[in-house]
C-alpha positions in Angstrom: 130.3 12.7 143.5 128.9 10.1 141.2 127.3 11.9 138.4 125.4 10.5 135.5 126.6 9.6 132.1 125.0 11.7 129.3 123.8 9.6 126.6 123.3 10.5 123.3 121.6 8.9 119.9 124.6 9.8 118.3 127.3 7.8 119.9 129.3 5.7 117.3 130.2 1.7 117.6 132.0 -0.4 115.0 130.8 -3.8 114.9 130.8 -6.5 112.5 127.3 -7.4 111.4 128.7 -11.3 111.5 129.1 -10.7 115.6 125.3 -9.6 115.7 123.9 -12.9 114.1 123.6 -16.0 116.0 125.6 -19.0 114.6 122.5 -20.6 115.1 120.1 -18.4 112.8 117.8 -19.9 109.9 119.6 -17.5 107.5 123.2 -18.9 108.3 121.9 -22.2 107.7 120.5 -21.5 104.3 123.7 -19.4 103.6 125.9 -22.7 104.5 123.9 -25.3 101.9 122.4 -23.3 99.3 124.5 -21.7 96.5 122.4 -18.7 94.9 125.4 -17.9 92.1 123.4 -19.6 89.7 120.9 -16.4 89.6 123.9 -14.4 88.5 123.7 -16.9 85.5 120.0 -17.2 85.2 119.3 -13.4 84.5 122.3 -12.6 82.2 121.1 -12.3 79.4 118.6 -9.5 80.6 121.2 -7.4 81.7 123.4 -4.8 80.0 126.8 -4.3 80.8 127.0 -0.5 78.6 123.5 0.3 80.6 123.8 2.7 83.7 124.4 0.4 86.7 121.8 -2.3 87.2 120.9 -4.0 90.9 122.7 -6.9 91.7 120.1 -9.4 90.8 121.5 -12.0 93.6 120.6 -9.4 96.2 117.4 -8.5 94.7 116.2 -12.4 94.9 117.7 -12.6 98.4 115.2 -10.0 99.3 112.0 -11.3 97.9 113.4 -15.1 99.1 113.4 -13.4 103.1 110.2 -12.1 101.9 108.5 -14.9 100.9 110.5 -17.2 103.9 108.7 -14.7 106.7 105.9 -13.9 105.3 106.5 -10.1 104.4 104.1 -9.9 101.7 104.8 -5.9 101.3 108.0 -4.4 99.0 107.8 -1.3 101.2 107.9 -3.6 104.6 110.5 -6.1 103.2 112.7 -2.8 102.5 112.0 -1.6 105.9 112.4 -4.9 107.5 115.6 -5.5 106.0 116.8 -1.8 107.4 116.3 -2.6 111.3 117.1 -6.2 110.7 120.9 -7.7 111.3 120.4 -11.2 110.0 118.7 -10.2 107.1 121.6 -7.7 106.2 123.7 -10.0 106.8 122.2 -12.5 104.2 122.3 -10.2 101.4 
């Protein structure tokens, strides 16, 4: 007898966030032709390397450049945004 599968929320899958994001996507392109390393050098000097352990700068820009790119005019949404979103994880 046939009997249905029991699902539950907690099931675990390993997958490469790379699989998940078109080779297509706007964020791959600007990945591919636009080198943001030259943040790392930009904010240097603000940064303290005997000081706790700052934010990567790099990802912080990365975040308020999807931000600005889609429109997500809200920190709080941006964070959320970038939570549920597999290209933009990907990007940073």
């Amino acid at each position: 007898m046939l009997k249905p599968r029991e699902f539950t929320q907690n099931e675990y899958e390993f997958v490469s966030i790379d699989d998940m994001v078109p080779s297509d996507h706007l964020l791959r392109k600007i990945d591919k032709y636009i080198d943001f390393s030259f943040i790392i050098e930009k904010v240097r000097p603000y940064y303290s390397e005997e000081k706790g352990r700052p934010s990567d700068p790099l990802i912080l820009f990365k975040m308020m450049f999807i931000g600005y790119l889609y429109g997500i005019r809200s920190e709080r949404k941006l964070e959320q945004e970038i939570r549920m979103n597999m290209a933009y994880r990907w990007f940073l």
